[in-house]
PDB file of N, CA, C, O and CB in Angstrom:
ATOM      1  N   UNK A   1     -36.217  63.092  35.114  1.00  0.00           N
ATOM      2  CA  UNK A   1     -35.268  63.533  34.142  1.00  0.00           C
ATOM      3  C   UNK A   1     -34.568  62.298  33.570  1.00  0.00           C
ATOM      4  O   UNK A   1     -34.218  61.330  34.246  1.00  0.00           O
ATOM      5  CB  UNK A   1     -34.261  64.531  34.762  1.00  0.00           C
ATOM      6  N   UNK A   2     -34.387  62.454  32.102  1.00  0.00           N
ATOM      7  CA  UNK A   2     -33.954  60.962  31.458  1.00  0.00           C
ATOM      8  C   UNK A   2     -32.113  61.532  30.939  1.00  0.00           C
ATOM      9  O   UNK A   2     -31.835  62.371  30.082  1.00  0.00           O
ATOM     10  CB  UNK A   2     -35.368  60.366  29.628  1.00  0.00           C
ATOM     11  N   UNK A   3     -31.388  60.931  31.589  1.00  0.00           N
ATOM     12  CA  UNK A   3     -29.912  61.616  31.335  1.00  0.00           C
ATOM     13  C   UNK A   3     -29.431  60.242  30.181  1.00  0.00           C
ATOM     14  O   UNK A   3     -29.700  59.041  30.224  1.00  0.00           O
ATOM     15  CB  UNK A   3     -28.671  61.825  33.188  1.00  0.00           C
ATOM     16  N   UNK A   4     -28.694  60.985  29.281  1.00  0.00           N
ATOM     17  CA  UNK A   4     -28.104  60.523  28.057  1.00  0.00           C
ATOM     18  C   UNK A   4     -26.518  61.146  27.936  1.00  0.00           C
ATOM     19  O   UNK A   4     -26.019  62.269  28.017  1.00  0.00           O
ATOM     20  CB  UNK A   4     -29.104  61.014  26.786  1.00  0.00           C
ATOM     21  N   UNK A   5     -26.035  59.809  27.705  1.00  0.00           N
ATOM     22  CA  UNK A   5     -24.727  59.921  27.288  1.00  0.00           C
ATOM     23  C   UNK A   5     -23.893  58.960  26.670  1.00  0.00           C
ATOM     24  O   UNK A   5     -24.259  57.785  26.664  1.00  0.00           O
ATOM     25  CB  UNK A   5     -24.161  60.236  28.173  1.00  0.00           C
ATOM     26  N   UNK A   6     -23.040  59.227  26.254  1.00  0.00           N
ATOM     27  CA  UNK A   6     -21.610  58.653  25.168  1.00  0.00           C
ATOM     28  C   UNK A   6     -20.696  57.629  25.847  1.00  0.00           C
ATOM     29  O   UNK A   6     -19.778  58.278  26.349  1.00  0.00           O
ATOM     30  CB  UNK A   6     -20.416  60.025  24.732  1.00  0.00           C
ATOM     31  N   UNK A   7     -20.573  56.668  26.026  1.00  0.00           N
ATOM     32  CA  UNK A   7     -20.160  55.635  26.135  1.00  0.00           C
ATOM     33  C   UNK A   7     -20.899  54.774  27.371  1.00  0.00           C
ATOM     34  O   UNK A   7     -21.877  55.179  27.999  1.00  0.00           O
ATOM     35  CB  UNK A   7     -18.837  55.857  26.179  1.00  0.00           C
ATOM     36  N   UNK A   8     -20.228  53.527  27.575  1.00  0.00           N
ATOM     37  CA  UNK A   8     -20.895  52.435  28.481  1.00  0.00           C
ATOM     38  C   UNK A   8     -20.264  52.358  29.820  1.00  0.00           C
ATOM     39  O   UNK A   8     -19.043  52.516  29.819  1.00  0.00           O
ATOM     40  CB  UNK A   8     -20.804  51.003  27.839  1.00  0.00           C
ATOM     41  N   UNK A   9     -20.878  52.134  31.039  1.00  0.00           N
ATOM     42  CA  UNK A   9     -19.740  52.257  32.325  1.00  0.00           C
ATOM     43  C   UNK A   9     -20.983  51.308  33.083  1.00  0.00           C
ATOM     44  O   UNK A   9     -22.145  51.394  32.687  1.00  0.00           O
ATOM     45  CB  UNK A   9     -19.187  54.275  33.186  1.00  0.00           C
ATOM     46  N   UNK A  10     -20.650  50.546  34.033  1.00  0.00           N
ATOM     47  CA  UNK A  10     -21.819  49.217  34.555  1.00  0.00           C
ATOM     48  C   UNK A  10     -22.019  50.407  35.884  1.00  0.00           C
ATOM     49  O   UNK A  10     -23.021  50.157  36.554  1.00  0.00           O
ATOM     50  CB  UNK A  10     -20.984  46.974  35.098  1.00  0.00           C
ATOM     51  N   UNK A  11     -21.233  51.634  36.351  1.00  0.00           N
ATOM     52  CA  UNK A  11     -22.232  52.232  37.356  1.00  0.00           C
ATOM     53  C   UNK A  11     -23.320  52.914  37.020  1.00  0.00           C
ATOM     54  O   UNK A  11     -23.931  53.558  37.873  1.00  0.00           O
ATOM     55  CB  UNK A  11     -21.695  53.035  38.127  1.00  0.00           C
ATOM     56  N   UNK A  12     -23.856  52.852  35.260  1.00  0.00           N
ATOM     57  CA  UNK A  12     -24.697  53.818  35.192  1.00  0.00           C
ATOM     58  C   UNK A  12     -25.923  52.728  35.885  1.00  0.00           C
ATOM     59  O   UNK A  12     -26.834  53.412  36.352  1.00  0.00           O
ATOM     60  CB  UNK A  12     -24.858  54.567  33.554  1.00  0.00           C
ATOM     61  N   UNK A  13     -26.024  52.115  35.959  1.00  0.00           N
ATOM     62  CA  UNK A  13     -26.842  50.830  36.675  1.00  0.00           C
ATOM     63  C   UNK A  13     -27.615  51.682  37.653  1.00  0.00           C
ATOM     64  O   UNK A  13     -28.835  51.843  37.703  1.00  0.00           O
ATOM     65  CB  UNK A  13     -25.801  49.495  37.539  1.00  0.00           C
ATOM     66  N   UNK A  14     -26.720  52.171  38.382  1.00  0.00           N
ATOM     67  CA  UNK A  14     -27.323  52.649  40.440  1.00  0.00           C
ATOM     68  C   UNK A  14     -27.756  53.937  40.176  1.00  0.00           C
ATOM     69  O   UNK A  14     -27.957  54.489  41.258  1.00  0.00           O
ATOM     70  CB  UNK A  14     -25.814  52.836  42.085  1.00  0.00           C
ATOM     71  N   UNK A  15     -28.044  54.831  39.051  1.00  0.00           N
ATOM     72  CA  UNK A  15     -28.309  55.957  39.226  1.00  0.00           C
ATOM     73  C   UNK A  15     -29.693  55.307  39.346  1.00  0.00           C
ATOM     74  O   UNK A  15     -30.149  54.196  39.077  1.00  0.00           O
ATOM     75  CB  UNK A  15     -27.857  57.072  38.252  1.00  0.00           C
ATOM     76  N   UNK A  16     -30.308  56.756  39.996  1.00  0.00           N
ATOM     77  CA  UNK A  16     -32.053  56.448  39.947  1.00  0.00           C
ATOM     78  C   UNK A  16     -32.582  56.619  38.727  1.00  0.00           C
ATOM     79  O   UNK A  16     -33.395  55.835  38.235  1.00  0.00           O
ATOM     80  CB  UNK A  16     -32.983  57.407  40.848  1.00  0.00           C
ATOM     81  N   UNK A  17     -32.139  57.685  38.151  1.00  0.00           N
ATOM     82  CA  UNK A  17     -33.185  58.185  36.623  1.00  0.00           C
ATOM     83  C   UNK A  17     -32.509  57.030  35.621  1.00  0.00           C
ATOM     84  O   UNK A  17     -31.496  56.334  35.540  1.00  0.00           O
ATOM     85  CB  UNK A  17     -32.824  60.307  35.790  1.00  0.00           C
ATOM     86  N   UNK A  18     -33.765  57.303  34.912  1.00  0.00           N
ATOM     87  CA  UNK A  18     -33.728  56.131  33.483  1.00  0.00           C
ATOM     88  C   UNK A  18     -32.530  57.251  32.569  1.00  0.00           C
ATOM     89  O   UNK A  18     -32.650  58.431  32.240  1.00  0.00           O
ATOM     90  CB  UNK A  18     -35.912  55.836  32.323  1.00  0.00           C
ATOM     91  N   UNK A  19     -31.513  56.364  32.389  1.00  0.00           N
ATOM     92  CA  UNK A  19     -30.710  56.305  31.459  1.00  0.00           C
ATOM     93  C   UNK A  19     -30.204  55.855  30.089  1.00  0.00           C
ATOM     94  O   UNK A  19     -29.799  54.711  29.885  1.00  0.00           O
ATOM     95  CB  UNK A  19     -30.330  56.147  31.865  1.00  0.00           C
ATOM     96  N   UNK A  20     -30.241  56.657  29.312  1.00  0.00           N
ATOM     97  CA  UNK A  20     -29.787  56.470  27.865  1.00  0.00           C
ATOM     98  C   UNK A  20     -28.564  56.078  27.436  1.00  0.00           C
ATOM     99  O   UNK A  20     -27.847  57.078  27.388  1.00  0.00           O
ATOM    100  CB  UNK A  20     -29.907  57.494  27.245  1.00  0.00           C
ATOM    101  N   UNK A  21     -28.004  55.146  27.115  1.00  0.00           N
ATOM    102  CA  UNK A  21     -26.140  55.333  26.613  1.00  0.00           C
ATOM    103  C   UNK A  21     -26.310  54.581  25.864  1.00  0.00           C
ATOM    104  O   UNK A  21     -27.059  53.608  25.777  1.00  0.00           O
ATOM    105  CB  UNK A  21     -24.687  54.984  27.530  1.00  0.00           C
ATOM    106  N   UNK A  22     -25.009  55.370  24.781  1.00  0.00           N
ATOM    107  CA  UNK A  22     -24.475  54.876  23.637  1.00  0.00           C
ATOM    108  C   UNK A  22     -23.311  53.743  23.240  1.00  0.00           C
ATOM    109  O   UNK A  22     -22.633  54.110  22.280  1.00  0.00           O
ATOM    110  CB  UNK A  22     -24.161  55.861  23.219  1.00  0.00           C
ATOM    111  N   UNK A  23     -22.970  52.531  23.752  1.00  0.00           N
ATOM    112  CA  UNK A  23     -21.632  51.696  23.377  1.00  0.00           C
ATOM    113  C   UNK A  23     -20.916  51.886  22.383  1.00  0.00           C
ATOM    114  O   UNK A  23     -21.007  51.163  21.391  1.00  0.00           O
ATOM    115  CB  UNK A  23     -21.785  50.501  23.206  1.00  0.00           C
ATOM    116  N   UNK A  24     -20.116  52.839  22.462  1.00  0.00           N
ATOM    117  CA  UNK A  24     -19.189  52.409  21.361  1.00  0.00           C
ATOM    118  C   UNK A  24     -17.825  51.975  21.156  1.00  0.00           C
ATOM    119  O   UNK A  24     -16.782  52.361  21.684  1.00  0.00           O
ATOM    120  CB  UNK A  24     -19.173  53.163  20.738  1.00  0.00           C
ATOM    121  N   UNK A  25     -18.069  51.013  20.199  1.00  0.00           N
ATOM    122  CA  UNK A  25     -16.384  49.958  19.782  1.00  0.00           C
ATOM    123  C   UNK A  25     -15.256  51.145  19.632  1.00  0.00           C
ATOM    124  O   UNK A  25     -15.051  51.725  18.566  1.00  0.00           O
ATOM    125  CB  UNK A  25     -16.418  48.844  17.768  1.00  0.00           C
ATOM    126  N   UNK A  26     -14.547  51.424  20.871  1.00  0.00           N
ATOM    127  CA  UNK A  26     -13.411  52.115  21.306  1.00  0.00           C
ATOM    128  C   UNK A  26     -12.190  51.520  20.433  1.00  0.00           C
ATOM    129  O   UNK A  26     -11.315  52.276  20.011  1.00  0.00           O
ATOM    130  CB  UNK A  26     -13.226  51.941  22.911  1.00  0.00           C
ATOM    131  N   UNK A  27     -12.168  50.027  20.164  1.00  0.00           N
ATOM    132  CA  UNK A  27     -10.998  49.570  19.406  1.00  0.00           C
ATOM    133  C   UNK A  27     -11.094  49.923  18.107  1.00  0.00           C
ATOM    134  O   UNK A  27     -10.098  50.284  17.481  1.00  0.00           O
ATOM    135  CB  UNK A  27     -10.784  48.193  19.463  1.00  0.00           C
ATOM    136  N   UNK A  28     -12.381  49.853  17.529  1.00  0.00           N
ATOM    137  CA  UNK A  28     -12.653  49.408  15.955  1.00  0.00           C
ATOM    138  C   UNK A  28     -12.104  51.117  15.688  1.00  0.00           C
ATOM    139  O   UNK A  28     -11.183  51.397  14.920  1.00  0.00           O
ATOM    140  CB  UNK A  28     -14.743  48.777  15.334  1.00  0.00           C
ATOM    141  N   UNK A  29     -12.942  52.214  16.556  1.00  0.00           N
ATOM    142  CA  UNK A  29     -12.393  53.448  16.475  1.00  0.00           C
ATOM    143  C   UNK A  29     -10.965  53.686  16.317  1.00  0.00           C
ATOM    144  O   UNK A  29     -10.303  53.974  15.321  1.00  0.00           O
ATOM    145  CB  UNK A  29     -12.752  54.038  17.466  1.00  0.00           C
ATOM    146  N   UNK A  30     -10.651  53.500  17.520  1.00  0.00           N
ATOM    147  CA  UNK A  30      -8.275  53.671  17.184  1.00  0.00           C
ATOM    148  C   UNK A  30      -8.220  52.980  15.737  1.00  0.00           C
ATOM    149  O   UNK A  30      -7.689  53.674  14.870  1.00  0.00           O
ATOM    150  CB  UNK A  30      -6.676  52.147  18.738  1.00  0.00           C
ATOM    151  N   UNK A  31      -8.731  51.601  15.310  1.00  0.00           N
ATOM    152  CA  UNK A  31      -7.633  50.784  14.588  1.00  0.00           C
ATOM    153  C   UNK A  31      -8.331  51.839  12.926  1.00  0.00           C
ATOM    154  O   UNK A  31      -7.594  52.243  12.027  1.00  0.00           O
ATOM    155  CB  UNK A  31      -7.867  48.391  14.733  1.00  0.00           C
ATOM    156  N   UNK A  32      -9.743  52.023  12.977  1.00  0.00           N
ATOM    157  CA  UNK A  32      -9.938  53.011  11.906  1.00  0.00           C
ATOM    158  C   UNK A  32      -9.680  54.314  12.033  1.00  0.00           C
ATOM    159  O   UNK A  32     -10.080  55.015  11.104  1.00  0.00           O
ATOM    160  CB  UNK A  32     -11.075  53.014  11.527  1.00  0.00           C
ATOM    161  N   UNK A  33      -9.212  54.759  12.777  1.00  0.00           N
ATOM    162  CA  UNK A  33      -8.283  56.349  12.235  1.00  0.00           C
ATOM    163  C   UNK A  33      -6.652  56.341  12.175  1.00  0.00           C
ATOM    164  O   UNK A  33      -5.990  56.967  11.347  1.00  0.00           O
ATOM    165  CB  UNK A  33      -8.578  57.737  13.476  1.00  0.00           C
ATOM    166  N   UNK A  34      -6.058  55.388  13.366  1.00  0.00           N
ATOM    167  CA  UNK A  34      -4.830  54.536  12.615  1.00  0.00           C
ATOM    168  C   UNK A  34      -4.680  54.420  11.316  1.00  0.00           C
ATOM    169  O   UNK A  34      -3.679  54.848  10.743  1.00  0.00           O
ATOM    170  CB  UNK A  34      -4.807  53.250  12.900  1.00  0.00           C
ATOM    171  N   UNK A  35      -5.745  53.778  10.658  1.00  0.00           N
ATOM    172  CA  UNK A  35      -5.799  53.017   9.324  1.00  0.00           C
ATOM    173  C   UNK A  35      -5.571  54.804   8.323  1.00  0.00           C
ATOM    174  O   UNK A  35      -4.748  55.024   7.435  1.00  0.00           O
ATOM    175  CB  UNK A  35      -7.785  51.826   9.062  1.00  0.00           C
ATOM    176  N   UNK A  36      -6.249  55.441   8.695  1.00  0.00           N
ATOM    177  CA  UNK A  36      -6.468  56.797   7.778  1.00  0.00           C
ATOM    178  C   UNK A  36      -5.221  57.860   8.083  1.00  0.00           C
ATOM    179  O   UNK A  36      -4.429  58.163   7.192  1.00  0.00           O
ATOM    180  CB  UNK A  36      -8.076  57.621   8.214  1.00  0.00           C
ATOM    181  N   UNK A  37      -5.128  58.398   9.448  1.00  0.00           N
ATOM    182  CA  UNK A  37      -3.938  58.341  10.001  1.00  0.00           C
ATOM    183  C   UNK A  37      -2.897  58.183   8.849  1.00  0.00           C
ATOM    184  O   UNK A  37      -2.524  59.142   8.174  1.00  0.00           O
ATOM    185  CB  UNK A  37      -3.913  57.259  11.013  1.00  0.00           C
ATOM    186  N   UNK A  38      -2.469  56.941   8.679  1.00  0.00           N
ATOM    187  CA  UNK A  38      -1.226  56.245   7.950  1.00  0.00           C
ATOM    188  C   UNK A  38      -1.583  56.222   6.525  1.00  0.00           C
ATOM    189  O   UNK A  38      -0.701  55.932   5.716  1.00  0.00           O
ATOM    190  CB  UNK A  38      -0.896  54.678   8.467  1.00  0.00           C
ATOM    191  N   UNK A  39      -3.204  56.592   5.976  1.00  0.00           N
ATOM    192  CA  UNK A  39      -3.225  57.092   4.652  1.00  0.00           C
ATOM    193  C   UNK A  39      -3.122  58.406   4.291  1.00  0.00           C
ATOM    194  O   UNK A  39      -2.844  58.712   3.131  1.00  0.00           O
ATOM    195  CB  UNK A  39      -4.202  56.751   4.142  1.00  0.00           C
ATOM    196  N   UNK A  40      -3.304  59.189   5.113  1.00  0.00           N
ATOM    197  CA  UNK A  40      -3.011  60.405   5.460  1.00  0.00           C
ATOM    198  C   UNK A  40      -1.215  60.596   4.729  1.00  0.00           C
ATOM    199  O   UNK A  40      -0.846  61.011   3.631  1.00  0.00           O
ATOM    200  CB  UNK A  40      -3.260  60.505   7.294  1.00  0.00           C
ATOM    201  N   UNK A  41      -0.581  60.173   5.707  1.00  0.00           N
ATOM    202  CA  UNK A  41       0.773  60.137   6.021  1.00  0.00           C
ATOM    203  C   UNK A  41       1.560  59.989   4.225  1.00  0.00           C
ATOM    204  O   UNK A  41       2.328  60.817   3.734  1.00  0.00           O
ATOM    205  CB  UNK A  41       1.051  58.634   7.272  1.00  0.00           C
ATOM    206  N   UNK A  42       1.152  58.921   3.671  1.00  0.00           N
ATOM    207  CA  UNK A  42       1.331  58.124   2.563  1.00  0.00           C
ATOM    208  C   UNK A  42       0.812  59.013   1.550  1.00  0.00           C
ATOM    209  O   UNK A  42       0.959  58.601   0.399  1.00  0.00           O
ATOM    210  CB  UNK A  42       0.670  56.750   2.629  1.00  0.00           C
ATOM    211  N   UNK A  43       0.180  60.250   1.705  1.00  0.00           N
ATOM    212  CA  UNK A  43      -0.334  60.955   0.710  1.00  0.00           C
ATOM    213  C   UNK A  43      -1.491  60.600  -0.208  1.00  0.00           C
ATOM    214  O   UNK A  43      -1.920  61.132  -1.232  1.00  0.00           O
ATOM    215  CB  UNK A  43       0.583  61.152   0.060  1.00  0.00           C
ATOM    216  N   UNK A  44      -2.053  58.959   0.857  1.00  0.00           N
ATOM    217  CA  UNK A  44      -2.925  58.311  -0.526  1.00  0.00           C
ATOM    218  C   UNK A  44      -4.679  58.981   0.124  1.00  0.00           C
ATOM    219  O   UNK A  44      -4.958  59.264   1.289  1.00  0.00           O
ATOM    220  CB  UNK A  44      -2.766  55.836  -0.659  1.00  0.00           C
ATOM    221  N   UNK A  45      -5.598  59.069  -1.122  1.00  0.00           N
ATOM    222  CA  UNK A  45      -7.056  59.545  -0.632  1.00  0.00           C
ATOM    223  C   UNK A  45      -7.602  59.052   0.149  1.00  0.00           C
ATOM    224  O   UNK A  45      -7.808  57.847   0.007  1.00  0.00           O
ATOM    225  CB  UNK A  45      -7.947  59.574  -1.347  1.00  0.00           C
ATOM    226  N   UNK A  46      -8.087  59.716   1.319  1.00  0.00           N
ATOM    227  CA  UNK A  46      -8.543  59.358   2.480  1.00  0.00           C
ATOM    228  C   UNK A  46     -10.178  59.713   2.356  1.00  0.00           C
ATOM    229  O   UNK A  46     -10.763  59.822   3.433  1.00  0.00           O
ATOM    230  CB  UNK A  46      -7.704  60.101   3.642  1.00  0.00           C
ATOM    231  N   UNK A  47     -10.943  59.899   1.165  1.00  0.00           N
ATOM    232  CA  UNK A  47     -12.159  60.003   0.839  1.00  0.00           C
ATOM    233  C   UNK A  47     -12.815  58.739   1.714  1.00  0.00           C
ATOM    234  O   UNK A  47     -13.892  59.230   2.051  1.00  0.00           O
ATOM    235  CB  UNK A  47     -12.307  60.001  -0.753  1.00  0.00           C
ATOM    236  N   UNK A  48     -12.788  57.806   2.101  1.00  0.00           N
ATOM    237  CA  UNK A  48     -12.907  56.672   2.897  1.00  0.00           C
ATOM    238  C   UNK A  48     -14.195  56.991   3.523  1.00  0.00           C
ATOM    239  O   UNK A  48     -14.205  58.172   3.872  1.00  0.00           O
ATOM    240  CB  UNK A  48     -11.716  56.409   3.884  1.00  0.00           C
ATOM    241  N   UNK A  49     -15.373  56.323   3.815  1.00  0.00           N
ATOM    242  CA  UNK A  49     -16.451  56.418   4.918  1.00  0.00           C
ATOM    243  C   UNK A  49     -16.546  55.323   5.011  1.00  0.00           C
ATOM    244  O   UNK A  49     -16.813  54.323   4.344  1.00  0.00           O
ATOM    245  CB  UNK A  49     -17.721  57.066   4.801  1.00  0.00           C
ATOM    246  N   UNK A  50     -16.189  55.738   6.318  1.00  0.00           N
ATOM    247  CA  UNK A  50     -16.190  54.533   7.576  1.00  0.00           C
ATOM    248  C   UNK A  50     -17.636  54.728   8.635  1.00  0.00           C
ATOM    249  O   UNK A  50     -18.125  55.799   8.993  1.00  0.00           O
ATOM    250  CB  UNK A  50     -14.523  54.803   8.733  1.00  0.00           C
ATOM    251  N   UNK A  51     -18.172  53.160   9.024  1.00  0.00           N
ATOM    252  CA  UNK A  51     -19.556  53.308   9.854  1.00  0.00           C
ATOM    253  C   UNK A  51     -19.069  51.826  10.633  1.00  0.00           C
ATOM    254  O   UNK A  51     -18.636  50.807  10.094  1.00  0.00           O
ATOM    255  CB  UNK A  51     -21.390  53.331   8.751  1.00  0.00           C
ATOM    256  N   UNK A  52     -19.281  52.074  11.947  1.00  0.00           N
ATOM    257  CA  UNK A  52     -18.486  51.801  12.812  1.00  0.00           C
ATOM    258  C   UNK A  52     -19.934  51.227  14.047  1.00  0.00           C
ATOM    259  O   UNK A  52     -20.037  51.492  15.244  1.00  0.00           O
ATOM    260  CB  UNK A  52     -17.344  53.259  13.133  1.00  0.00           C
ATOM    261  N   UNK A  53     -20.526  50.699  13.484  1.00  0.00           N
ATOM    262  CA  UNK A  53     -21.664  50.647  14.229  1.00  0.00           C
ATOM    263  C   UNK A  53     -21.899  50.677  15.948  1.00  0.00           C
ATOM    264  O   UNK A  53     -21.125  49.985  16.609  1.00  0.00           O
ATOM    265  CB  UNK A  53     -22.119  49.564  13.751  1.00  0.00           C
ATOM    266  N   UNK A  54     -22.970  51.480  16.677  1.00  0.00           N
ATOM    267  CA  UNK A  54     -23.047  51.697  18.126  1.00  0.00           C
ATOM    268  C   UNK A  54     -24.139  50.708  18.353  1.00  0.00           C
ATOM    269  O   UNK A  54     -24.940  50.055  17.685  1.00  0.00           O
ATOM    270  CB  UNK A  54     -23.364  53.267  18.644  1.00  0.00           C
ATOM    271  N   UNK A  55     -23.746  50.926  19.829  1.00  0.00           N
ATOM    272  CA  UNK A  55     -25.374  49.768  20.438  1.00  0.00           C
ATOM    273  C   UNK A  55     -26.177  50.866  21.379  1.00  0.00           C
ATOM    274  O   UNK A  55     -25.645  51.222  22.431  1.00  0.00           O
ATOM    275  CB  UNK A  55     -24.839  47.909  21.860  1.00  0.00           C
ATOM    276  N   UNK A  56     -27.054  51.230  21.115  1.00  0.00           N
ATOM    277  CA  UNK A  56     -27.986  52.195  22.284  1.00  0.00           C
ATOM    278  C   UNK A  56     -28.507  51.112  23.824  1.00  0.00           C
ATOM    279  O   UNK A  56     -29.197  50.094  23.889  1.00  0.00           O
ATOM    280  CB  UNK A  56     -29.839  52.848  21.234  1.00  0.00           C
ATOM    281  N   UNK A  57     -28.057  51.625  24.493  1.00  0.00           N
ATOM    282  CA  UNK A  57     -28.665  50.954  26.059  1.00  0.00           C
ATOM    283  C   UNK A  57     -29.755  51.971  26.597  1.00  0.00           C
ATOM    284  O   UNK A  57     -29.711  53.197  26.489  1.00  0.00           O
ATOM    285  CB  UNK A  57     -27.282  50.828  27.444  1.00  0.00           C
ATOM    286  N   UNK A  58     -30.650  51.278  27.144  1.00  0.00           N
ATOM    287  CA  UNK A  58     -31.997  52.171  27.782  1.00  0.00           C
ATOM    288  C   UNK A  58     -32.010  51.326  29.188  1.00  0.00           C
ATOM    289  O   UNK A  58     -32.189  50.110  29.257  1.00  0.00           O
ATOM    290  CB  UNK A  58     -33.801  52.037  26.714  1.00  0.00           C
ATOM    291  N   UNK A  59     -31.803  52.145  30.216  1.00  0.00           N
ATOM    292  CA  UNK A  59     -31.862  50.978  31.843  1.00  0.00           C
ATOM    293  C   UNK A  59     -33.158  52.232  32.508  1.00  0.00           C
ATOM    294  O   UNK A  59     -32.937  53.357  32.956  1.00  0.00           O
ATOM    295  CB  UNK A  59     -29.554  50.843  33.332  1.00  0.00           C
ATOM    296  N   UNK A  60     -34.170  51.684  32.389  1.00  0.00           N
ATOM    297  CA  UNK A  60     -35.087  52.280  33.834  1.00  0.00           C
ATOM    298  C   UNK A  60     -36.242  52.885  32.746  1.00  0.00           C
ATOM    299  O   UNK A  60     -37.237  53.474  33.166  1.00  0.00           O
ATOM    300  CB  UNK A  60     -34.096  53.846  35.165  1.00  0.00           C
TER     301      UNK A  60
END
């Protein structure tokens, strides 16, 4: 069984099955919905697309 999941943790290492995970920039996330968040707030268009790029990890 190949288990997949959403963020990075160094114990996925010791599981036995080959594992899938996704890294994702936890900061770049807060500081871009902060950013919208506070355009939000300001009443100004939040039409905005944001891409926030991930790193895929494959161990086993």
């Amino acid at each position: 069984m190949v288990i997949g999941t959403f963020d990075e943790h160094t114990m996925l290492e010791f599981l036995p099955n080959p594992v899938i995970s996704v890294q994702q920039n936890a900061y770049e996330i807060a500081e871009q919905a902060q950013n919208l968040m506070q355009k939000a707030l300001g009443e100004k268009s939040i039409s905005d697309r944001i891409v926030i790029p991930a790193k895929v990890i494959s161990r086993g």
